[in-house]
N, CA, C and O atoms as a Tripos MOL2 file, in Angstrom:
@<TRIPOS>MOLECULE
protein
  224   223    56     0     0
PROTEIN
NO_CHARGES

@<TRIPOS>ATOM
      1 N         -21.1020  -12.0730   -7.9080 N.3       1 UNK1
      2 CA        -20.5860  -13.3340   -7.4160 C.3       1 UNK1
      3 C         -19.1290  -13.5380   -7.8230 C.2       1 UNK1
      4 O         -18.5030  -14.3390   -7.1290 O.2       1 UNK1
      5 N         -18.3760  -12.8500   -8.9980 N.am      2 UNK2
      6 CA        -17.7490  -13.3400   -9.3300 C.3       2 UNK2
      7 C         -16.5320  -12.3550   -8.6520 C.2       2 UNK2
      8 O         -15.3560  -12.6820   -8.8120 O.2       2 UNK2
      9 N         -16.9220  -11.0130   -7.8140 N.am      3 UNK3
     10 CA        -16.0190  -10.5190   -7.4750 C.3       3 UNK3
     11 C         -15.1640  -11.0100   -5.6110 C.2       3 UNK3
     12 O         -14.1780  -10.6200   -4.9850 O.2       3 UNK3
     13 N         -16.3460  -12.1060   -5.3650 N.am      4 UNK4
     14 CA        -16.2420  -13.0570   -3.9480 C.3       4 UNK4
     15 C         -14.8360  -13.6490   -4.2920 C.2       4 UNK4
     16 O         -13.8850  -13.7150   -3.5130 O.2       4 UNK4
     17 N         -14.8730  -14.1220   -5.7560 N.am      5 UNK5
     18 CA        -13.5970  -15.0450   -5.3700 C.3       5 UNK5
     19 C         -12.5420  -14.5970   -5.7290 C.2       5 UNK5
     20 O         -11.6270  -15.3770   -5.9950 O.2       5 UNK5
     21 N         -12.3330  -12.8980   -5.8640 N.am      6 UNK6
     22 CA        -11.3440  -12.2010   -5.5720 C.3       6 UNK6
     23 C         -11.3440  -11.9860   -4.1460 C.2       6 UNK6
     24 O         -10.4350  -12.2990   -3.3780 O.2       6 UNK6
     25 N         -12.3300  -11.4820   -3.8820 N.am      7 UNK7
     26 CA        -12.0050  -10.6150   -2.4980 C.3       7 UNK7
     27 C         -11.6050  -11.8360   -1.1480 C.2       7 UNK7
     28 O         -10.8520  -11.5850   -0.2080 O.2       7 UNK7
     29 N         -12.3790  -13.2490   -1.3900 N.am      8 UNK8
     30 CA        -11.9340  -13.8590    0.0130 C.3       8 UNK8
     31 C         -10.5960  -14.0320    0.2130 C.2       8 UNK8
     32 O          -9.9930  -13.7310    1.2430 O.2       8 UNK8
     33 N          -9.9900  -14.6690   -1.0780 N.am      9 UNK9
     34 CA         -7.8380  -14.3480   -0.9090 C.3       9 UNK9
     35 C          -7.3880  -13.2290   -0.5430 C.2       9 UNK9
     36 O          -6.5340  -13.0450    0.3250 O.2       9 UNK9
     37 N          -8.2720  -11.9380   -1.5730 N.am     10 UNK10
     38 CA         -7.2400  -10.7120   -1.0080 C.3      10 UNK10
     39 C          -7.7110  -10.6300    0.6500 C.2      10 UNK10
     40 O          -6.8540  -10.5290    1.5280 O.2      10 UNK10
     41 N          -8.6040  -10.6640    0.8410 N.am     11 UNK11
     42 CA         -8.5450  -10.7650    2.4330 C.3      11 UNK11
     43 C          -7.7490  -11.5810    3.1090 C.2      11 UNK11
     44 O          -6.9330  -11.1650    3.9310 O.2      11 UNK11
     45 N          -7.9220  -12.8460    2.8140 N.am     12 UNK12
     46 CA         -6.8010  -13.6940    4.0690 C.3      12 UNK12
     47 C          -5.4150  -13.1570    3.4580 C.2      12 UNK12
     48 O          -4.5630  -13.1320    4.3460 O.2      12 UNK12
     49 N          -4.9770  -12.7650    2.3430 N.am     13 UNK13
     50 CA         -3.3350  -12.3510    1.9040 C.3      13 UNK13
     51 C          -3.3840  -11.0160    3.1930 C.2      13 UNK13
     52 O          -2.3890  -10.9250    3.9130 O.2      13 UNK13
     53 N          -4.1110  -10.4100    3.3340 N.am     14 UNK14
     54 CA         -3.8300   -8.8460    4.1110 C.3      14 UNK14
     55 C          -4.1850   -9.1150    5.4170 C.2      14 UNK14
     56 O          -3.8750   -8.2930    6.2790 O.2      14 UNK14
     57 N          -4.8820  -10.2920    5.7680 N.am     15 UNK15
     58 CA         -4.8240  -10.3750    7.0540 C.3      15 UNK15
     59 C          -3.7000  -11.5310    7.6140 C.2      15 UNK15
     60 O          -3.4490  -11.6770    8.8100 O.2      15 UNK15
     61 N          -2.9670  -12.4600    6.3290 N.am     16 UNK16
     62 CA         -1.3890  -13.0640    6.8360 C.3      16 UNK16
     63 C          -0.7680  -11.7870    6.8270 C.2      16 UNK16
     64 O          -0.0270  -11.7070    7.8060 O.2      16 UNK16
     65 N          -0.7530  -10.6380    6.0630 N.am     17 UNK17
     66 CA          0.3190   -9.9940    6.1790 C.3      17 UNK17
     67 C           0.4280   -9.2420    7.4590 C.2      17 UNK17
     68 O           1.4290   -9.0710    8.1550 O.2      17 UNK17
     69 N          -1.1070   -8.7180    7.6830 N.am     18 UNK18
     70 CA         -1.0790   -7.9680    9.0350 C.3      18 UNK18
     71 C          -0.8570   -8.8310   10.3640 C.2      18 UNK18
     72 O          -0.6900   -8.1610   11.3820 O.2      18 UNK18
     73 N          -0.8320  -10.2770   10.5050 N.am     19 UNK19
     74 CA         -0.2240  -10.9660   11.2750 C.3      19 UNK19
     75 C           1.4370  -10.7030   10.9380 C.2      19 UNK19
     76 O           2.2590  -10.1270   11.6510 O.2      19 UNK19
     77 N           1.6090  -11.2510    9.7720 N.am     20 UNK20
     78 CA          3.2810  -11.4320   10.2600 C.3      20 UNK20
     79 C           3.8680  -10.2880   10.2320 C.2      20 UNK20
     80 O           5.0960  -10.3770   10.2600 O.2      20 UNK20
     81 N           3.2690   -8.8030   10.1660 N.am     21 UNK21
     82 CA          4.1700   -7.2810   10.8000 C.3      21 UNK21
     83 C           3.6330   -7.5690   12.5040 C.2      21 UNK21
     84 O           4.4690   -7.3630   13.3840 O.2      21 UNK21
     85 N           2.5230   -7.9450   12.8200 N.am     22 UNK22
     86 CA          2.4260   -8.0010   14.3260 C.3      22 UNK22
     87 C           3.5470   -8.9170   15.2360 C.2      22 UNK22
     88 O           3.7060   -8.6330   16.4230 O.2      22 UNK22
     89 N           4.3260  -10.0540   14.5950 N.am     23 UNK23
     90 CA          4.9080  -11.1200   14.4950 C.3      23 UNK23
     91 C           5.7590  -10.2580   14.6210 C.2      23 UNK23
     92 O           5.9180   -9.8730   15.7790 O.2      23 UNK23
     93 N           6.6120   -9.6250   13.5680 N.am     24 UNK24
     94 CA          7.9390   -8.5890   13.5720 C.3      24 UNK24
     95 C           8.2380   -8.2370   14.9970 C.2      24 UNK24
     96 O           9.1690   -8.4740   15.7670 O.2      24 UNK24
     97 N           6.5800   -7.2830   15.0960 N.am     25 UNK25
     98 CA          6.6010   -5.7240   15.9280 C.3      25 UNK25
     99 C           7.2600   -6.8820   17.5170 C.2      25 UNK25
    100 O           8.2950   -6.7480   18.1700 O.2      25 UNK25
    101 N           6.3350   -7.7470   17.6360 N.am     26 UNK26
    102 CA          6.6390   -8.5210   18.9690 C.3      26 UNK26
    103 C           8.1450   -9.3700   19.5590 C.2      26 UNK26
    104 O           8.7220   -9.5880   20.6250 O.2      26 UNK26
    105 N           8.3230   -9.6900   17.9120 N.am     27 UNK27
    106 CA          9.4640  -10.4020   18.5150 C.3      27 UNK27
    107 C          10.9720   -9.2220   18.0700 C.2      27 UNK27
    108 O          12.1190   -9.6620   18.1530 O.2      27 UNK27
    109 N          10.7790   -8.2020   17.7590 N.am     28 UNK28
    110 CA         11.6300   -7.6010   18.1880 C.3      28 UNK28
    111 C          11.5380   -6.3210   18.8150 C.2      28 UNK28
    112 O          11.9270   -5.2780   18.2900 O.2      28 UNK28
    113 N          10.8500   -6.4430   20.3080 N.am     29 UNK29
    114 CA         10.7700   -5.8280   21.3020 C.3      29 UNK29
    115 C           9.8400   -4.5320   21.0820 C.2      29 UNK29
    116 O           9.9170   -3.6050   21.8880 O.2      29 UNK29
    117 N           9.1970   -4.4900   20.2790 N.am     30 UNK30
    118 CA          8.6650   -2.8220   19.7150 C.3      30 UNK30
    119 C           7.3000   -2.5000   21.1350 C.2      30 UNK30
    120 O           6.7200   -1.4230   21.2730 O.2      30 UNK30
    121 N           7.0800   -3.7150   21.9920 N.am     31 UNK31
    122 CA          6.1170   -3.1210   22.7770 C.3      31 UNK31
    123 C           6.8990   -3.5710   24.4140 C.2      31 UNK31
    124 O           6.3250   -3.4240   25.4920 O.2      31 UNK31
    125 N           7.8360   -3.9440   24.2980 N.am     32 UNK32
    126 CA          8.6010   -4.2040   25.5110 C.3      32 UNK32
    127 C           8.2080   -3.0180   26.9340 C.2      32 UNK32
    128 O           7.6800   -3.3530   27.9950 O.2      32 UNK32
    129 N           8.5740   -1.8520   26.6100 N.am     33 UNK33
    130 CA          8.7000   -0.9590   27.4350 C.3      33 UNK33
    131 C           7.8600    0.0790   27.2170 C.2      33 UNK33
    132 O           8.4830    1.0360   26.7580 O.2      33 UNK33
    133 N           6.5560    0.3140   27.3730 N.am     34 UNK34
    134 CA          5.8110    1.6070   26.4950 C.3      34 UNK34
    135 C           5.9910    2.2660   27.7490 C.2      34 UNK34
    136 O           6.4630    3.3750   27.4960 O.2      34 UNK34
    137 N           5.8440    2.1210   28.9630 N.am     35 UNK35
    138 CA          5.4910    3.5320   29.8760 C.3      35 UNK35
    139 C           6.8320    4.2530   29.6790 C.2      35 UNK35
    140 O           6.8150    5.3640   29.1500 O.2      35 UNK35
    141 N           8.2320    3.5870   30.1490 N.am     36 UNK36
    142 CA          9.1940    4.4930   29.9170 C.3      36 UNK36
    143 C           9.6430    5.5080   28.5870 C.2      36 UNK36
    144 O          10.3920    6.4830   28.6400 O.2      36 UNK36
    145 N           9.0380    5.0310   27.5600 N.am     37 UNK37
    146 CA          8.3730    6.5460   26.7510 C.3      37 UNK37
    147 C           7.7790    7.2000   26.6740 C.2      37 UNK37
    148 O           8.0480    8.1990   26.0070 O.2      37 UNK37
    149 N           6.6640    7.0600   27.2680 N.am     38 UNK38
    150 CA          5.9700    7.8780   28.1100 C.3      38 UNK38
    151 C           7.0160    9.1170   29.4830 C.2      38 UNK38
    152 O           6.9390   10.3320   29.6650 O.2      38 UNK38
    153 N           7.6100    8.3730   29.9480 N.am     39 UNK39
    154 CA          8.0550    9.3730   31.0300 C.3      39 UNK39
    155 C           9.0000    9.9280   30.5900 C.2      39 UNK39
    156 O           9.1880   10.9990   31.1670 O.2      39 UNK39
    157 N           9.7820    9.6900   29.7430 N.am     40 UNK40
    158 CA         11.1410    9.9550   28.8750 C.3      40 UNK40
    159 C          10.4120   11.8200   28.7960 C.2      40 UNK40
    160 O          10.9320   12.8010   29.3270 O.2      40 UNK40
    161 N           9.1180   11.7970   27.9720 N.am     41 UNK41
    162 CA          8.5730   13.1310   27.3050 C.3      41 UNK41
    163 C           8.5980   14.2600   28.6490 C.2      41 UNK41
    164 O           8.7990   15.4520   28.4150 O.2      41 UNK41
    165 N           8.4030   13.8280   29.8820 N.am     42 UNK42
    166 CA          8.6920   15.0940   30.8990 C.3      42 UNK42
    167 C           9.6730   14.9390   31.5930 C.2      42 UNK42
    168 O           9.7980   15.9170   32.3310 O.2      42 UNK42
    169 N          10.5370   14.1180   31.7600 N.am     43 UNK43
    170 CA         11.2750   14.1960   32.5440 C.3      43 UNK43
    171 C          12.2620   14.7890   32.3200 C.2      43 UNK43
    172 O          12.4900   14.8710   31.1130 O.2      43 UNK43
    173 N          13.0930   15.3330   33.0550 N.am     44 UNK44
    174 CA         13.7950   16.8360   33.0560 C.3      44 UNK44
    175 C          15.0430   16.4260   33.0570 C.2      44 UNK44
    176 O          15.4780   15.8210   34.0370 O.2      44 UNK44
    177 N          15.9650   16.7320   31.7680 N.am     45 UNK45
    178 CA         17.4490   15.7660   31.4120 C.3      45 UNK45
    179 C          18.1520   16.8490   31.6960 C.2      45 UNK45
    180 O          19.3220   16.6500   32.0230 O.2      45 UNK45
    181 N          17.6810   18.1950   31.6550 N.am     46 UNK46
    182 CA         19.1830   19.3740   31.9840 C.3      46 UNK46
    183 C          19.4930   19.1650   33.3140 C.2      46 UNK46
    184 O          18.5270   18.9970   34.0590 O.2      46 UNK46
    185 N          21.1800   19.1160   34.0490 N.am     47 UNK47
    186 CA         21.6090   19.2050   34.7090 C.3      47 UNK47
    187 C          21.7470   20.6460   34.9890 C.2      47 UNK47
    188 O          21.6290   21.3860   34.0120 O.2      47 UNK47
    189 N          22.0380   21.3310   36.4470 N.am     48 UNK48
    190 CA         22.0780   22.3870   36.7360 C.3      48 UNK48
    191 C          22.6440   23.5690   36.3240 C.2      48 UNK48
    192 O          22.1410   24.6700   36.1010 O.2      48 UNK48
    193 N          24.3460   22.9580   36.2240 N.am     49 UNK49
    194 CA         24.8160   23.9140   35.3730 C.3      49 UNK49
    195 C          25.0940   24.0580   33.8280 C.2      49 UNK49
    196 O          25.6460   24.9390   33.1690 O.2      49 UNK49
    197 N          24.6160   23.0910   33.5620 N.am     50 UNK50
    198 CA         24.7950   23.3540   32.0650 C.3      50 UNK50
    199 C          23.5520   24.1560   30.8840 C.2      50 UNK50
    200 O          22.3460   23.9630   30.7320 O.2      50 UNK50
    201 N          24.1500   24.7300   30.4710 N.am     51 UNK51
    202 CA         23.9470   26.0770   29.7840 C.3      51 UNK51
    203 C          22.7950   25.6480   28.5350 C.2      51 UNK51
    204 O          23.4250   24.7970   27.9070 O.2      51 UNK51
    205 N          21.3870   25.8000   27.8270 N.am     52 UNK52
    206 CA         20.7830   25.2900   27.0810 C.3      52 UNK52
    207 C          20.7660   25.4950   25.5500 C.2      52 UNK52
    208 O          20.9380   26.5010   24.8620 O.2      52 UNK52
    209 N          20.6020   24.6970   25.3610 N.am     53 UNK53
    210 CA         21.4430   24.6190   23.5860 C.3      53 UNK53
    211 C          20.3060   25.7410   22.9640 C.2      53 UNK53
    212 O          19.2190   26.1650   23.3580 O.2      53 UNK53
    213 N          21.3750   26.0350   21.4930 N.am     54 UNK54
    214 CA         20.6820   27.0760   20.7160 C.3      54 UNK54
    215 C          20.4220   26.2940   19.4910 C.2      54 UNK54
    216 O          21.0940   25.2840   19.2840 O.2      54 UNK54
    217 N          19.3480   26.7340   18.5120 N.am     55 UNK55
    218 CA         19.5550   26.3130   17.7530 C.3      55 UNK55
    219 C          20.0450   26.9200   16.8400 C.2      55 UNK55
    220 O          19.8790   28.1180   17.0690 O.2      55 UNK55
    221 N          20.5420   26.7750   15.9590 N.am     56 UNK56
    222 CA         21.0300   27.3330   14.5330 C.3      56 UNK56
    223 C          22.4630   28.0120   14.5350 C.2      56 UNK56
    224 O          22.9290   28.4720   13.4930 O.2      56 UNK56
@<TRIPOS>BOND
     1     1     2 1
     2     2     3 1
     3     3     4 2
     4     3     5 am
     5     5     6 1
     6     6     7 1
     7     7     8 2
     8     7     9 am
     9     9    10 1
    10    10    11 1
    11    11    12 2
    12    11    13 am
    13    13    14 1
    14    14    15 1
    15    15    16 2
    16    15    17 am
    17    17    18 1
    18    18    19 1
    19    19    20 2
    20    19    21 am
    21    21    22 1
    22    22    23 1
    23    23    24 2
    24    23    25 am
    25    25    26 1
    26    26    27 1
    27    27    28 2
    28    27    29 am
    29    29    30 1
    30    30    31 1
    31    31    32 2
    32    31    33 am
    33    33    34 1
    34    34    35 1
    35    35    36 2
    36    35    37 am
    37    37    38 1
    38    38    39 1
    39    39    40 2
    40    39    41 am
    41    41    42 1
    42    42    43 1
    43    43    44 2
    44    43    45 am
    45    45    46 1
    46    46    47 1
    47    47    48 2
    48    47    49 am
    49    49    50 1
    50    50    51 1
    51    51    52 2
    52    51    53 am
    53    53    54 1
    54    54    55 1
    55    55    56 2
    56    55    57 am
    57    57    58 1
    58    58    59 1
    59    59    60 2
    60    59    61 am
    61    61    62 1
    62    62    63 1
    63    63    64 2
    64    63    65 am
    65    65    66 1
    66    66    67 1
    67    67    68 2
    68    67    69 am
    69    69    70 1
    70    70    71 1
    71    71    72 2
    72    71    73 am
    73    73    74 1
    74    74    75 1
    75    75    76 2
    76    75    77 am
    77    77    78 1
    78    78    79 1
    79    79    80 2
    80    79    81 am
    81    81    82 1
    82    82    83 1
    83    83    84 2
    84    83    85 am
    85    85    86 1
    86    86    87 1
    87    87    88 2
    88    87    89 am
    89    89    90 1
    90    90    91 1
    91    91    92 2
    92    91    93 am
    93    93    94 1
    94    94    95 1
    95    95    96 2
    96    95    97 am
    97    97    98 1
    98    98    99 1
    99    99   100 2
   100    99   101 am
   101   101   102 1
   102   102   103 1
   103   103   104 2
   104   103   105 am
   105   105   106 1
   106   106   107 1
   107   107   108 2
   108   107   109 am
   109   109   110 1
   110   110   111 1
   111   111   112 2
   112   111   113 am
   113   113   114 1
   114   114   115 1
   115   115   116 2
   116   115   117 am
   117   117   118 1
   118   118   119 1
   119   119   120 2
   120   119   121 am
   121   121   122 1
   122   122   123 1
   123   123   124 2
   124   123   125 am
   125   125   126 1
   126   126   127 1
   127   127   128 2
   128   127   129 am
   129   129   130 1
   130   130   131 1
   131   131   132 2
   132   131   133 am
   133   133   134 1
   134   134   135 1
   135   135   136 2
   136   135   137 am
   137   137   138 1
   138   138   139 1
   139   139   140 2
   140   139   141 am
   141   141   142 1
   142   142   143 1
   143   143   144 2
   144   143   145 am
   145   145   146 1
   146   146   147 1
   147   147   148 2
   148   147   149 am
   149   149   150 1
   150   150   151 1
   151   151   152 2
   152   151   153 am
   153   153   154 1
   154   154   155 1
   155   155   156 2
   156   155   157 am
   157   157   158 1
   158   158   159 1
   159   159   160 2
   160   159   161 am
   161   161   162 1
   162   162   163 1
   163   163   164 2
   164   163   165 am
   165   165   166 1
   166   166   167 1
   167   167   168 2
   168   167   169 am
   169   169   170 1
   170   170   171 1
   171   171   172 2
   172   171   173 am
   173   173   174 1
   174   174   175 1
   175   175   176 2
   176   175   177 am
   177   177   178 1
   178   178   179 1
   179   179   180 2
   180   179   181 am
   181   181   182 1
   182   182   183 1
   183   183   184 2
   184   183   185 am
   185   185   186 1
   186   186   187 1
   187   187   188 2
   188   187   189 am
   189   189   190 1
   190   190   191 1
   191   191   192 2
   192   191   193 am
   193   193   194 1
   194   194   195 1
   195   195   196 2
   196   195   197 am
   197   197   198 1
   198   198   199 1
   199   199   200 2
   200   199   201 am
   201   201   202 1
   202   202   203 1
   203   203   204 2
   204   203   205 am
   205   205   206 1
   206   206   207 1
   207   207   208 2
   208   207   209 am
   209   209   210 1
   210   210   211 1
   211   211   212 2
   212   211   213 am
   213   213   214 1
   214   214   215 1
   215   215   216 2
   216   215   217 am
   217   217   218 1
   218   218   219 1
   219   219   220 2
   220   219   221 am
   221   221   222 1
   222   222   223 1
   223   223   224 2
@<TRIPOS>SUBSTRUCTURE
     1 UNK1         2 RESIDUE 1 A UNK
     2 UNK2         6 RESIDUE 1 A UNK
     3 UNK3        10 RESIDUE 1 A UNK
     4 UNK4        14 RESIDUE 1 A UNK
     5 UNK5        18 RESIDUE 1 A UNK
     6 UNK6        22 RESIDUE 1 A UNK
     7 UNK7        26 RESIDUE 1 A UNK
     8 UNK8        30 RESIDUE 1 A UNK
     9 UNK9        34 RESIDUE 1 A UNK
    10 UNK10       38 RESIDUE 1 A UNK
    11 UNK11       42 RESIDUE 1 A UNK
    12 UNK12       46 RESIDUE 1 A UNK
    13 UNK13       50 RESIDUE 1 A UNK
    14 UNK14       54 RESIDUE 1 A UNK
    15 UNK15       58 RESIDUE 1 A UNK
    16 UNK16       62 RESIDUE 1 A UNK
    17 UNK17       66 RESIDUE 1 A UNK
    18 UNK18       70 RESIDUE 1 A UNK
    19 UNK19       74 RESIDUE 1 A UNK
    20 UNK20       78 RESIDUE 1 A UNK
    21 UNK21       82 RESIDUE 1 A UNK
    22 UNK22       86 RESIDUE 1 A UNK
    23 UNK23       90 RESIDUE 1 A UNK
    24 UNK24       94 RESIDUE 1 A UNK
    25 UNK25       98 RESIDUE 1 A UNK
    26 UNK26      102 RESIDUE 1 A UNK
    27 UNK27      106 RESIDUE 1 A UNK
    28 UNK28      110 RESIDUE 1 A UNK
    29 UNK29      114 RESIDUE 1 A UNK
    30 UNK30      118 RESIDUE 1 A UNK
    31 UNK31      122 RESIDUE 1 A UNK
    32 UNK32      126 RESIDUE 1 A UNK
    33 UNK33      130 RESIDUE 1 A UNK
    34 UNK34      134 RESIDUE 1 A UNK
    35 UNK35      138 RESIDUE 1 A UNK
    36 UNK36      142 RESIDUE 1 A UNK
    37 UNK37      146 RESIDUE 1 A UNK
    38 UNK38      150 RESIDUE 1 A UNK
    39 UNK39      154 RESIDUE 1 A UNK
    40 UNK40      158 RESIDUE 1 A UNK
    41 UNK41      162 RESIDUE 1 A UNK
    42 UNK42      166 RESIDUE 1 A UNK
    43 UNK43      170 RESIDUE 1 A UNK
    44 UNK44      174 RESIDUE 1 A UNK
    45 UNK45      178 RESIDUE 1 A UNK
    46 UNK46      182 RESIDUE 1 A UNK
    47 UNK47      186 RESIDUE 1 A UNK
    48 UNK48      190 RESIDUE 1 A UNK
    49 UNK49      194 RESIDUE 1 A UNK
    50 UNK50      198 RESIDUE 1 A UNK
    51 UNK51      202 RESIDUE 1 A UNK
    52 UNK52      206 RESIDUE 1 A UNK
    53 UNK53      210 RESIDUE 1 A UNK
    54 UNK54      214 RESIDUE 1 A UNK
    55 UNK55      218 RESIDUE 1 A UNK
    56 UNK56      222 RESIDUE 1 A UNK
């Protein structure tokens, strides 16, 4: 019984906190645009003639 009246605070403390990073993520745009990262991964950025990088 006596470990209840730890755990009900640490719960609501971790579930304000996991609200106010959701709060962050939203109000500064982190889900604005998901498909265009999505298409970013195939879409084909080399132009014709240019030559493809090396590494090292």
């Amino acid at each position: 019984m006596d470990s209840i009246y730890l755990l009900i605070p640490l719960g609501v403390v971790i579930a304000f906190a996991i609200g106010g990073v959701f709060w962050w993520a939203m109000s500064t745009g982190q889900f604005d645009d998901l498909d265009d990262e999505g298409r970013s991964v195939v879409k084909d950025d080399d132009s014709p003639g240019k030559p493809p990088s090396t590494l090292g």
